[in-house]
C-alpha positions in Angstrom: 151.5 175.3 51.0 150.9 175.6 47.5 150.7 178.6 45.8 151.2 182.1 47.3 147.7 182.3 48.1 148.3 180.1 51.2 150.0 183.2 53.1 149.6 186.0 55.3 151.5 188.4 56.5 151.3 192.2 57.9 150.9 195.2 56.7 153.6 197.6 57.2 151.2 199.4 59.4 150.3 196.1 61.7 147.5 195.0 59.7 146.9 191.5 58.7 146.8 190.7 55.1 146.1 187.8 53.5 147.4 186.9 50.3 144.3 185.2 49.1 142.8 188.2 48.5 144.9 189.3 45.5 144.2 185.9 44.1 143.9 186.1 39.9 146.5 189.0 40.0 150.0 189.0 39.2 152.5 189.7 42.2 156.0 191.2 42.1 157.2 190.4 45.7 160.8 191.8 46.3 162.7 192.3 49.9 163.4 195.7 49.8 166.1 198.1 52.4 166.1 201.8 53.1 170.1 202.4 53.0 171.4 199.9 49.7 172.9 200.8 46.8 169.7 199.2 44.8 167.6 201.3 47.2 166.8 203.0 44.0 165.3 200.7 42.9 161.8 201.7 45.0 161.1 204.3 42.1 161.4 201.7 39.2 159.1 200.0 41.4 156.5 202.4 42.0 156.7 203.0 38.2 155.8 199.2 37.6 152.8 199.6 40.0 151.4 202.8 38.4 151.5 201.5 35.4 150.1 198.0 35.4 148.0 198.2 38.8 145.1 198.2 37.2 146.0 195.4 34.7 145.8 193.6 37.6 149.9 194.0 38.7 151.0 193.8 42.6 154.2 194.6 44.3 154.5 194.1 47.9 157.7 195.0 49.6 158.6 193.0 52.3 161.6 195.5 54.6 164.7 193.1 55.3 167.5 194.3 57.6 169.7 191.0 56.8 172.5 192.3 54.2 174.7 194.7 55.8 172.0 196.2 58.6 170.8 198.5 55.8 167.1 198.5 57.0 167.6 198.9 61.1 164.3 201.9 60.9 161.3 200.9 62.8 158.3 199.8 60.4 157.1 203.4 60.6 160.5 204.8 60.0 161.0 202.5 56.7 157.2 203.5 55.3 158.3 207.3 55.5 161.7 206.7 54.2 159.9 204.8 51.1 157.0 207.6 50.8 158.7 210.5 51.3 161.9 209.7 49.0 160.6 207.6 46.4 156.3 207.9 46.6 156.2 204.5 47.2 152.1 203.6 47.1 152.2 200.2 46.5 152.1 197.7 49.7 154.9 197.3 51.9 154.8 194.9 55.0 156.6 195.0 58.2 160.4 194.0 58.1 160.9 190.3 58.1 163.7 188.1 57.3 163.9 185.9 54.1 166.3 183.5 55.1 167.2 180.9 57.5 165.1 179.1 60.2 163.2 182.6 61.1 162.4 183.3 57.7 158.8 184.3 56.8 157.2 181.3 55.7 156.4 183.2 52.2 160.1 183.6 51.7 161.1 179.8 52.9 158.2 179.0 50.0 159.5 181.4 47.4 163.1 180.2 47.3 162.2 176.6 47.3 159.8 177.4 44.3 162.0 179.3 42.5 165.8 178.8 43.6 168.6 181.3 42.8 171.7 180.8 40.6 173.4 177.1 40.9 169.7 176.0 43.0 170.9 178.0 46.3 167.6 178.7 48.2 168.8 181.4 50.2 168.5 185.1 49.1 171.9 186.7 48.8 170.9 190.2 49.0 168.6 192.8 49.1 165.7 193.7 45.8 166.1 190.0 44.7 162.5 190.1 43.3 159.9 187.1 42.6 157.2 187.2 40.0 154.3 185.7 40.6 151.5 184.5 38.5 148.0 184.8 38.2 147.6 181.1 39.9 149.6 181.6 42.2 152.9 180.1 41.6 155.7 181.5 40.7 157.1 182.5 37.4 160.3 183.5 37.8 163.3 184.8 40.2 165.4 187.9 39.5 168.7 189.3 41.2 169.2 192.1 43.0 170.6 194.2 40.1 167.6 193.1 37.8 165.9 196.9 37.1 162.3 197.0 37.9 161.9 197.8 34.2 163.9 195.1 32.9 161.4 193.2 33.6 158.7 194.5 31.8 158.1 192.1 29.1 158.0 189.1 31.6 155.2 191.2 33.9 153.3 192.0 30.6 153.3 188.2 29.5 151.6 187.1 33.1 149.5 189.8 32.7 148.1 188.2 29.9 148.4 184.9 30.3 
């Protein structure tokens, strides 16, 4: 694999979706959870994607019930949770995990493009968020306590790149 492009996945509402067809945007992919303390974090989120989806910005939330059990809802329980508490429109998929020998193979991808602090691969927790450029590769990592709109300046640079 090599480039994000080279992925699928499904839809938080069991349909396929294919990476490829988002190719020449920019993507903000972060493993998201319902009951977190950066659960928050879903309305700086939605805020991104208002604001730069039609500048050609992206974020897919991928559910993750690894850290702490803090996303144990169904795939239709976590897309109500997200819509009805923070308006979340943007795309979520169905709950996956992001590390270890059952991770998605998107995740297993992302963290060997883009390790974390000190090269560890694995993700330590849940929002750690992966930008995602125009060709495909990735651009950078950010931690779970990054803000959505910290990043700002770095989405606006692959924007335009």
């Amino acid at each position: 694999m090599t480039s994000v492009y080279d992925f699928e996945a499904v839809s938080i509402d069991g349909q396929p979706a294919q990476l490829s067809t988002q190719r020449g945007k920019v993507l903000l992919i972060v493993n998201t959870a319902s009951a977190c303390g950066f659960t928050p974090q879903f309305g700086g989120l939605e805020k991104l994607w208002e604001r730069y989806k039609d500048k050609g910005l992206v974020v897919v939330g991928f559910p993750s019930n690894e850290f702490g059990g803090q996303d144990p809802g169904s795939n239709d329980e976590i897309a109500s949770f997200c819509q009805l508490n923070y308006g979340v429109s943007f795309p979520m998929m169905e709950k996956v995990k992001v590390n270890g020998a059952d991770a998605h193979p998107l995740w297993k991808w992302l963290t060997s493009e883009a390790p974390g602090i000190l090269g560890t691969k694995g993700i330590k927790w849940n929002f750690t968020k992966f930008l995602v450029g125009k060709d495909g590769q990735v651009i950078k990592r950010y931690a779970p306590n990054d803000a959505p709109e910290s990043i700002t300046k770095d989405i606006e640079a692959a924007l335009a790149a």
